[in-house]
NUDO-313216 format. One line per 10 residues: number of its first residue (from 1); their letters; for each residue x, y, z of C-alpha. Coordinates in nm, 3 decimals, padded with zeros to 5 digits. Layout:
N
NUM) A) X,Y,Z; ...
//
This chain:
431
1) XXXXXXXXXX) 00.000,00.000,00.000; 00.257,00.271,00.102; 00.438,00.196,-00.252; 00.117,00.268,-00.445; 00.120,00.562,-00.175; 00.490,00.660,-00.280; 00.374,00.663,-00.668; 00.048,00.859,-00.624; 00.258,01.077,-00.394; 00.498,01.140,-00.700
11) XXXXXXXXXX) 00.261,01.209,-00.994; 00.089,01.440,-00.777; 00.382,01.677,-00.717; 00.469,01.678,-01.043; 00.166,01.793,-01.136; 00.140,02.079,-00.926; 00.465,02.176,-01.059; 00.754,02.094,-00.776; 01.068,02.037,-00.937; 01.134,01.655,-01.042
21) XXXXXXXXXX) 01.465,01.585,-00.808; 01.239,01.746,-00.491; 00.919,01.544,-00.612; 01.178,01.226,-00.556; 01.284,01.374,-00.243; 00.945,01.387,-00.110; 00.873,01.086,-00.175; 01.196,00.936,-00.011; 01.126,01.123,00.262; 00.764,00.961,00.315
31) XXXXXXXXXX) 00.909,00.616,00.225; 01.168,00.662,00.489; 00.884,00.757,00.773; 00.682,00.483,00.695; 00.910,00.217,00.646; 01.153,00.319,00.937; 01.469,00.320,00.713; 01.774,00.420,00.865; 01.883,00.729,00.652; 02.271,00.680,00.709
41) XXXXXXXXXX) 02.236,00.311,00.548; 01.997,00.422,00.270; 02.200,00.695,00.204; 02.556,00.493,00.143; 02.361,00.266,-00.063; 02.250,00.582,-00.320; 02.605,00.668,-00.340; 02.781,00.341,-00.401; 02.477,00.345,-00.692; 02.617,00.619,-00.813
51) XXXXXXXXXX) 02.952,00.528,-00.817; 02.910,00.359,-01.178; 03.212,00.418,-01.451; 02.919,00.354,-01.694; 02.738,00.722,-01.562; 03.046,00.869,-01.646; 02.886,00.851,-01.996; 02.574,01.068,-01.928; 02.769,01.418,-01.846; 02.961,01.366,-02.186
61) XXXXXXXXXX) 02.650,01.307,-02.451; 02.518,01.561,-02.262; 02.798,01.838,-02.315; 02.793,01.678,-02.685; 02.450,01.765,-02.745; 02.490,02.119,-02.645; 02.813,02.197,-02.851; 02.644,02.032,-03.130; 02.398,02.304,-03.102; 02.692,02.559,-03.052
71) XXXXXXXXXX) 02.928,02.455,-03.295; 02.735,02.399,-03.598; 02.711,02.059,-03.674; 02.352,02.037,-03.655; 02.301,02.348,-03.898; 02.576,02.137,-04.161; 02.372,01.810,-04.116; 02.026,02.000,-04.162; 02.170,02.173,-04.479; 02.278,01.840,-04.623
81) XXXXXXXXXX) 01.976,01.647,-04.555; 01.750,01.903,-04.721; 01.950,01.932,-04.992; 01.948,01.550,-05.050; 01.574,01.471,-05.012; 01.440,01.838,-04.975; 01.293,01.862,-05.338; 01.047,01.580,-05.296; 00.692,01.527,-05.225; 00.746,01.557,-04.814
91) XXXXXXXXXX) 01.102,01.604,-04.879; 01.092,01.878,-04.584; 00.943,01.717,-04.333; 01.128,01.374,-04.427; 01.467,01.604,-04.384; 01.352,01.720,-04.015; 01.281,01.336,-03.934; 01.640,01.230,-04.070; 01.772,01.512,-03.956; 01.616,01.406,-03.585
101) XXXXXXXXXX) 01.740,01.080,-03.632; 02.120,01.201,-03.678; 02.135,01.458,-03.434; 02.015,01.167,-03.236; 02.298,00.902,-03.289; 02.535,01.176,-03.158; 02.394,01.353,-02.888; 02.140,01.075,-02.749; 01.869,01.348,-02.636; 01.547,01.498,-02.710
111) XXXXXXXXXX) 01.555,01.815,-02.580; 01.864,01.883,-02.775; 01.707,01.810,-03.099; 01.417,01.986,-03.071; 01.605,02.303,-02.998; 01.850,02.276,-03.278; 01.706,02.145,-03.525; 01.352,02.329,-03.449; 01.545,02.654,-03.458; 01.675,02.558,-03.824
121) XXXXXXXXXX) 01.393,02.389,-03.981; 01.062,02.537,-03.861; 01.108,02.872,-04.066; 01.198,02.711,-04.406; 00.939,02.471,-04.358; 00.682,02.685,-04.326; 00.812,02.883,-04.645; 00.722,02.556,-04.809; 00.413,02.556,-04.715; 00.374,02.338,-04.394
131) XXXXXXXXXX) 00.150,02.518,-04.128; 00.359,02.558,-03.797; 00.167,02.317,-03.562; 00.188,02.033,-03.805; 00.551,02.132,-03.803; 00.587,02.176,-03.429; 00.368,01.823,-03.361; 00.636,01.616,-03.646; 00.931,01.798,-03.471; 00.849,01.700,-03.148
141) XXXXXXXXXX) 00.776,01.298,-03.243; 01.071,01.279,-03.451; 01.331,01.451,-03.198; 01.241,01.096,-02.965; 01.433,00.937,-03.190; 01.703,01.064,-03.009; 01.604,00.822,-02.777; 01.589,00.500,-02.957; 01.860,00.572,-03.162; 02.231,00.508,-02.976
151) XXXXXXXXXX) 02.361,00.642,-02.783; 02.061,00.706,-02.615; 02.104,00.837,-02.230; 01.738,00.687,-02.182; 01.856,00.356,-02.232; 02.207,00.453,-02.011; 01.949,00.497,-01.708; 01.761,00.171,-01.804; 02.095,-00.020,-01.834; 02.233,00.108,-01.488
161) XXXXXXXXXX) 01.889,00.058,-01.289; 01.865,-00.259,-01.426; 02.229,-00.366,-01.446; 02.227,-00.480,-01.817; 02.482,-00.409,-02.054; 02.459,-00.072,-02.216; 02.567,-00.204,-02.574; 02.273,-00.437,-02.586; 02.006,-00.172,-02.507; 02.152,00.014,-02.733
171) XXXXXXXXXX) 02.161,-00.211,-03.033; 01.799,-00.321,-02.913; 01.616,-00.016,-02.969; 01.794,00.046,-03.341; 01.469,-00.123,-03.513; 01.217,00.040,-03.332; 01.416,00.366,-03.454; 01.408,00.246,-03.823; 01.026,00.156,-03.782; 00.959,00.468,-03.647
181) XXXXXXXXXX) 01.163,00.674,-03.959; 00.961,00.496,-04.197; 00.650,00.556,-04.065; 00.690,00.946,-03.995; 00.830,00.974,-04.303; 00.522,00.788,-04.508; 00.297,00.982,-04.248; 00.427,01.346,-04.412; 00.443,01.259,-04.753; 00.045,01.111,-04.722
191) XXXXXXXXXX) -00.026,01.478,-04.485; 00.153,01.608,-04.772; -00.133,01.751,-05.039; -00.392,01.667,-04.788; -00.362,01.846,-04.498; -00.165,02.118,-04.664; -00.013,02.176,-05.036; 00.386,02.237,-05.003; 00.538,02.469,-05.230; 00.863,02.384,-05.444
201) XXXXXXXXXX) 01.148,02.664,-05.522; 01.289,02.621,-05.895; 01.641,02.552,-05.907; 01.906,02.538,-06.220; 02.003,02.162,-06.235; 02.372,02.338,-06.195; 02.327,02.511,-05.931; 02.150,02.208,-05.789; 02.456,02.015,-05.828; 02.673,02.265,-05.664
211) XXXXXXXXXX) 02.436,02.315,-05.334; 02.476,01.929,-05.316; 02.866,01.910,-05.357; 02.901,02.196,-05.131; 02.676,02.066,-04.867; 02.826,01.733,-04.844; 03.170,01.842,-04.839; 03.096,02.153,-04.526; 02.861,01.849,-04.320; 03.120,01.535,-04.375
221) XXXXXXXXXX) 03.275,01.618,-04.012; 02.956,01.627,-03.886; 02.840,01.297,-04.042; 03.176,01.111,-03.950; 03.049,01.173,-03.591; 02.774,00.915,-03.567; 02.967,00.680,-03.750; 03.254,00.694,-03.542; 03.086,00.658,-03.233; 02.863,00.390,-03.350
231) XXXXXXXXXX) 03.143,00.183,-03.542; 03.338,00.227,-03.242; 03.112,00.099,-03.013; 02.959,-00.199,-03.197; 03.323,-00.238,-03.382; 03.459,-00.349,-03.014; 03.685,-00.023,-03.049; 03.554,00.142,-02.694; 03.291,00.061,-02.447; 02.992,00.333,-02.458
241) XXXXXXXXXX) 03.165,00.533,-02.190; 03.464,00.568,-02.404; 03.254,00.635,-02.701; 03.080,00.922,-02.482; 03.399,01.101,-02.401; 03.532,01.039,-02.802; 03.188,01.242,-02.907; 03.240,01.485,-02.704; 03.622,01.625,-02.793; 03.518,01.541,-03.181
251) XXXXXXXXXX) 03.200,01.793,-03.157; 03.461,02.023,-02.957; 03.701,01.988,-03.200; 03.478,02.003,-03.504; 03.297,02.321,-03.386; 03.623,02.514,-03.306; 03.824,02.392,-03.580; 03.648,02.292,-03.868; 03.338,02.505,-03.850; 03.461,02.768,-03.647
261) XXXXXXXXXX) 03.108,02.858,-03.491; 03.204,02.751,-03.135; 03.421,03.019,-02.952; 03.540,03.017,-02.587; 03.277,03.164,-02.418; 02.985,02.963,-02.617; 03.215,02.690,-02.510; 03.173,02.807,-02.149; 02.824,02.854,-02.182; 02.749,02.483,-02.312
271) XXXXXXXXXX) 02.969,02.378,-02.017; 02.775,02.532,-01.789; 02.451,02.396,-01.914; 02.530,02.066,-01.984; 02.649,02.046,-01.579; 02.371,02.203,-01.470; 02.144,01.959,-01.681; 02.354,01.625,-01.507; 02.315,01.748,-01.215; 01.985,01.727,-01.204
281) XXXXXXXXXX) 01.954,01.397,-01.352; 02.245,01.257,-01.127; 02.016,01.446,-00.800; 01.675,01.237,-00.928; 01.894,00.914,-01.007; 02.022,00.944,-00.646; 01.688,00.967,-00.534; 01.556,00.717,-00.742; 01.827,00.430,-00.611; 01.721,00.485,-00.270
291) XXXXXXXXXX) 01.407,00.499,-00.338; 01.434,00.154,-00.538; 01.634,00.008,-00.283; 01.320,00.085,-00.004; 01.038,-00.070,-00.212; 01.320,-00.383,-00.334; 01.359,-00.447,00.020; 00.973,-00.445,00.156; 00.876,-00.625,-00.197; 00.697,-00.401,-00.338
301) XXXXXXXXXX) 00.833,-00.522,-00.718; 00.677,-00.867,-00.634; 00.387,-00.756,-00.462; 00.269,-00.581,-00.769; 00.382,-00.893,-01.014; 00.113,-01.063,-00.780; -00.141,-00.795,-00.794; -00.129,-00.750,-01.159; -00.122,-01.158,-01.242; -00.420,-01.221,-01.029
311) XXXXXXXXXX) -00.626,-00.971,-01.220; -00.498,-01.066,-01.579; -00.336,-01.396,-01.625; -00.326,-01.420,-02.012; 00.070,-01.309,-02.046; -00.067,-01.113,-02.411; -00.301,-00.877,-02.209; -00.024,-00.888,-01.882; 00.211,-00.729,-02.234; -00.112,-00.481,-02.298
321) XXXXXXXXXX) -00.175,-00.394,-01.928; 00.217,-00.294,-01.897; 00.216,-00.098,-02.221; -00.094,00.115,-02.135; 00.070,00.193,-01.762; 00.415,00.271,-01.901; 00.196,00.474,-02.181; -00.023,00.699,-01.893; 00.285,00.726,-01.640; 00.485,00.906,-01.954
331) XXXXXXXXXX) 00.232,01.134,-02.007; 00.214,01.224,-01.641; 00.587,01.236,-01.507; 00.919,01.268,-01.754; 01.149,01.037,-01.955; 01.388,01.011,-01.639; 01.168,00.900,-01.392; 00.926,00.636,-01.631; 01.252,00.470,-01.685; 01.439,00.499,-01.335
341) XXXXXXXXXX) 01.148,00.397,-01.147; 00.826,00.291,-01.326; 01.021,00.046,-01.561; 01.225,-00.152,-01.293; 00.930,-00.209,-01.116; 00.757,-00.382,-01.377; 01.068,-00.564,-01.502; 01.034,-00.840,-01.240; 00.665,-00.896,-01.400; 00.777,-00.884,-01.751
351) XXXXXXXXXX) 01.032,-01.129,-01.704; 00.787,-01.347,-01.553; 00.607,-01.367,-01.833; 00.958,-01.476,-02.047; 01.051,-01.113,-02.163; 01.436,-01.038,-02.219; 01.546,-00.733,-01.991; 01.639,-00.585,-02.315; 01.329,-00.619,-02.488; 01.193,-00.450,-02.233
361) XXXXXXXXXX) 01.432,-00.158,-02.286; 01.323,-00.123,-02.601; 00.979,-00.143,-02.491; 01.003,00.154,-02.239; 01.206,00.371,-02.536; 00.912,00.334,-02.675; 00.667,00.459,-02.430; 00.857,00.792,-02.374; 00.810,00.873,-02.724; 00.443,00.900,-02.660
371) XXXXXXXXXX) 00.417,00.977,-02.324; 00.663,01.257,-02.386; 00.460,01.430,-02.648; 00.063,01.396,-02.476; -00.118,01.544,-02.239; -00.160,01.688,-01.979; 00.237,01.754,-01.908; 00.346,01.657,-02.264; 00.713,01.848,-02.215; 00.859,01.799,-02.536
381) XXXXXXXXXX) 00.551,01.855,-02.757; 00.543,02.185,-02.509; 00.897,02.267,-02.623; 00.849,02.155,-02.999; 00.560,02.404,-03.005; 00.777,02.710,-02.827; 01.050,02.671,-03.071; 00.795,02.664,-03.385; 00.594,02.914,-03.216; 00.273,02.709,-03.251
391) XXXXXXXXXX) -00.020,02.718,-03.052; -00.026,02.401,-02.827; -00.437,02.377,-02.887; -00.374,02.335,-03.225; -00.077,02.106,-03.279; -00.225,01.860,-03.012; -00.445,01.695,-03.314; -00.182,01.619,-03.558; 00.056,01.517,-03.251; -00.191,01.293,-03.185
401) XXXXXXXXXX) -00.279,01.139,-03.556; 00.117,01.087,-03.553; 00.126,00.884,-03.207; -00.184,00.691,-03.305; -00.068,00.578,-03.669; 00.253,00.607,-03.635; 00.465,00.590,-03.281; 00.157,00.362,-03.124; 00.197,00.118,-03.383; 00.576,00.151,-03.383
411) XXXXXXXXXX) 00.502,00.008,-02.980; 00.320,-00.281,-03.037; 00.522,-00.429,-03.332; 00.783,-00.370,-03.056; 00.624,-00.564,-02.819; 00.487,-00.860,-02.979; 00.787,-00.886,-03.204; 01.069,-00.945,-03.020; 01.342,-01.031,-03.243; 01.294,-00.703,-03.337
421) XXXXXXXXXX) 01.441,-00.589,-03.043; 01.701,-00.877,-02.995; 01.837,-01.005,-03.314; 02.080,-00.747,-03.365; 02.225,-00.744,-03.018; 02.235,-01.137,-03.063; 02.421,-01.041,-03.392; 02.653,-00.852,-03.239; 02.750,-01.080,-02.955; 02.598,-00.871,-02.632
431) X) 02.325,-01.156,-02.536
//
């Protein structure tokens, strides 16, 4: 009872707006009063937690994110993908989903791509025609593929809560990512003509070729990025920690050197940021270990296996059931806290039922990319719409059409399909 307590307790705070890290503190504090936990012992355990050469990783895609905003790399890979697919039927919007998915397998967060490549796209696009909430609501579903695509610092939470190997959540959620590309991108060209007509500008075949040579020669350093990290990673080259660090002086060294758009006190400023930004998610993953280590200890995680198996048996609707929580608790509380303390609860239950670990991972990946983007909290569709400088009341309908035919879908192939999730880190020797 006091752990459904200790959740009701959370979603409530959040909603009235208290800070996430405090809204875990309050509820360790309640979980410590009515479980009697000595504080002293609960507290070494969060630390030793914490002391994880694997979280060294999350500080470094972080600061990579931001001096990929500060440095120019995502303008360069923006500019090439548009000039690549851009003269299309949905060639736009298909460059702001690849463009997503890029920034993505370099920086490994949302936030980050909404804000650069929202600042670069949203204008042109709506030269071409495409109304700004339909712009806003594709922005923010596609900048979750930051999330499924590695590295993802999502699935570096999920991998340290869980103790699973990093490398295999990373290659798990790949197809969901590729599933997902596909579908936003056959989503926008169908929207395309439809919804709205997109205008084309005329261009010389010359010139054409020129904007396309140029373009791929200025974004190659930014393109080597993802494919040195990646390659590196799956190659056997560095572990994902190493890989973090390797991102991070290559987007430094890129944005001073080769692009020249980073200077020392943008440098300082991303610094800053990206420290302030960990330390809030290192403060709520604090929280969150002591706060696992309470309800591990009283049972809570097999309590609820019991609970939930003694009202649905069938291990298809236990699969449902799971889905729709991990679903409503995204659109309630963020990313972080679905996956560092919603997801490890139900892990026991899903492995009952003979799920991998790392299905699962892929499973809650997916989640956030809805949950993220509806209401009522919705803080990524929020941020989508105040960088396209939409209305929220009127991008909530196409967000919706593109998590119901596109990201919901994406979620259920997912989860009933789980070589989908596991051949390739099978393939690539992590399971």
């Amino acid at each position: 009872m006091e752990g459904l307590i200790a959740i009701g307790l959370l979603l409530v705070m959040m909603v009235l707006g208290v800070p996430v890290a405090w809204s875990f503190a309050g509820v360790l504090a309640y979980l410590v009063s009515a479980y009697d936990v000595n504080i002293d012992t609960i507290m070494m355990q969060g630390y030793r937690s914490l002391d994880s050469v694997i979280l060294i990783a999350l500080p470094l895609f972080v600061l990579t994110g931001y001096l990929m905003q500060g440095g120019g790399i995502a303008r360069r890979l923006v500019e090439f993908i548009e000039v690549m697919v851009g003269k299309r039927r949905g060639g736009m919007g298909a460059s702001m989903v690849l463009a997503s998915g890029i920034f993505g397998a370099i920086a490994g967060t949302a936030t980050a791509a909404v804000a650069s490549i929202g600042t670069i796209m949203i204008g042109p696009l709506e030269q071409r025609g495409y109304p700004r909430h339909y712009s806003s609501a594709l922005l923010g579903i596609s900048s979750l593929l930051g999330i499924l695509i590695p590295p993802s610092i999502t699935m570096i939470l999920f991998a340290v809560v869980t103790r699973q190997s990093v490398a295999a959540c990373f290659a798990a959620s790949i197809g969901p990512a590729i599933l997902l590309i596909i579908g936003l991108i056959v989503a926008n060209r169908f929207s395309v003509g439809r919804l709205f007509h997109e205008s084309f500008a005329a261009a010389a075949d010359g010139q054409e070729r020129v904007s396309k040579g140029r373009a791929t020669l200025s974004a190659l350093p930014a393109l080597s990025l993802p494919l040195m990290i990646l390659g590196g990673i799956y190659g056997g080259i560095f572990t994902p920690t190493e890989a973090a660090a390797v991102a991070a002086f290559c987007a430094m060294i890129v944005g001073f050197f080769f692009y020249r758009d980073l200077t020392a006190k943008g440098f300082a400023h991303n610094l800053v940021a990206a420290a302030e930004t960990t330390g809030t998610v290192i403060l709520i993953l604090l929280f969150s270990f002591m706060i696992g280590r309470i309800l591990a200890s009283e049972g809570i995680p097999q309590d609820l296996t019991e609970w939930v198996t003694s009202l649905v048996s069938n291990p298809l609707l236990i699969l449902v059931t799971v889905n729709l929580v991990l679903i409503l608790a995204g659109m309630i509380i963020d990313d972080v806290s679905v996956t560092v303390v919603i997801a490890p609860l139900f892990l026991p239950l899903m492995m009952e039922t003979g799920m991998h670990p790392v299905h699962f991972a892929s499973i809650v990946a997916c989640s956030v990319v809805i949950g993220a983007n509806s209401p009522p909290v919705a803080p990524i569709l929020y941020m989508a719409c105040r960088i396209g400088k939409a209305e929220i009341h009127r991008t909530i309908a196409p967000a919706i059409a593109l998590m119901l035919f596109v990201a919901l879908p994406v979620m259920v192939v997912t989860t009933f399909v789980p070589e989908l999730s596991l051949a390739l880190p099978r393939l690539l020797g992590f399971l």
